[in-house]
C-alpha positions in Angstrom: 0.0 0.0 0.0 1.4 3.2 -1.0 0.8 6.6 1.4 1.0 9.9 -0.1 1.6 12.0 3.1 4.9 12.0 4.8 3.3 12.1 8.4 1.4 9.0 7.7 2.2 5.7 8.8 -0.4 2.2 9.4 0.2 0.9 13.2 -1.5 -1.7 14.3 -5.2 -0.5 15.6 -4.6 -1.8 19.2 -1.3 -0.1 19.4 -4.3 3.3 18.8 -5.2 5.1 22.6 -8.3 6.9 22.8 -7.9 9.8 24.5 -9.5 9.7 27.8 -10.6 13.5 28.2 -12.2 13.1 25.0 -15.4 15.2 24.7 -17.3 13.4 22.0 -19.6 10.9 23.0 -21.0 8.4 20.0 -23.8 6.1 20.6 -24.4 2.7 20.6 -26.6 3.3 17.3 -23.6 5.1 15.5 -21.1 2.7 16.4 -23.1 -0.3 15.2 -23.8 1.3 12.1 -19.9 3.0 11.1 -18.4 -1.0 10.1 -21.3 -1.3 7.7 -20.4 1.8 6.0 -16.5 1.0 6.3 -17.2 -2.3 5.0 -19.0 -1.2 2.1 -17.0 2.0 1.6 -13.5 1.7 3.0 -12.0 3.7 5.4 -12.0 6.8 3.9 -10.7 9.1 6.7 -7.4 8.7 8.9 -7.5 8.5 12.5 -5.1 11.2 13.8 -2.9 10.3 16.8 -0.7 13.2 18.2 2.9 12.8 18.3 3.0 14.4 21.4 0.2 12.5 23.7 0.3 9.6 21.6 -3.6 9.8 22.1 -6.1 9.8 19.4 -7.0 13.2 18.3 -9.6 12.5 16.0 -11.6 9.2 14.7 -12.8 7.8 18.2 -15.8 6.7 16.6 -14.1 5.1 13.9 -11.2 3.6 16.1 -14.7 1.7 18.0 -16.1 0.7 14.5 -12.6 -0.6 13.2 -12.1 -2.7 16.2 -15.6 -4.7 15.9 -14.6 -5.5 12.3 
């Protein structure tokens, strides 16, 4: 697999922290319906980790969806 962005790497998803004071809450709903659109569509958005934290910045709710697959 090829990546076009020099800050992107693939880790391995459980290597992935959520960040604990994060203020988004999905529900249940939303999380059992994200695979079905990742399986049909891809993943078509990153999940960002910070280089500082090592936390997840952004894509909790696909970091949840990812992991049931």
């Amino acid at each position: 697999m090829e990546i076009k962005c020099v800050s992107s790497k693939i880790v391995d998803i459980d290597s992935l922290i959520p960040n604990p004071k994060n203020p988004n809450k999905h529900p249940k709903e939303q999380i059992k319906l994200l695979p079905k659109i990742i399986k049909h569509q891809g993943q078509r958005l990153p999940i960002i980790v910070s280089k500082r934290s090592g936390f997840v910045v952004s894509g909790h709710g696909r970091l949840e969806a990812i992991k049931s697959l």
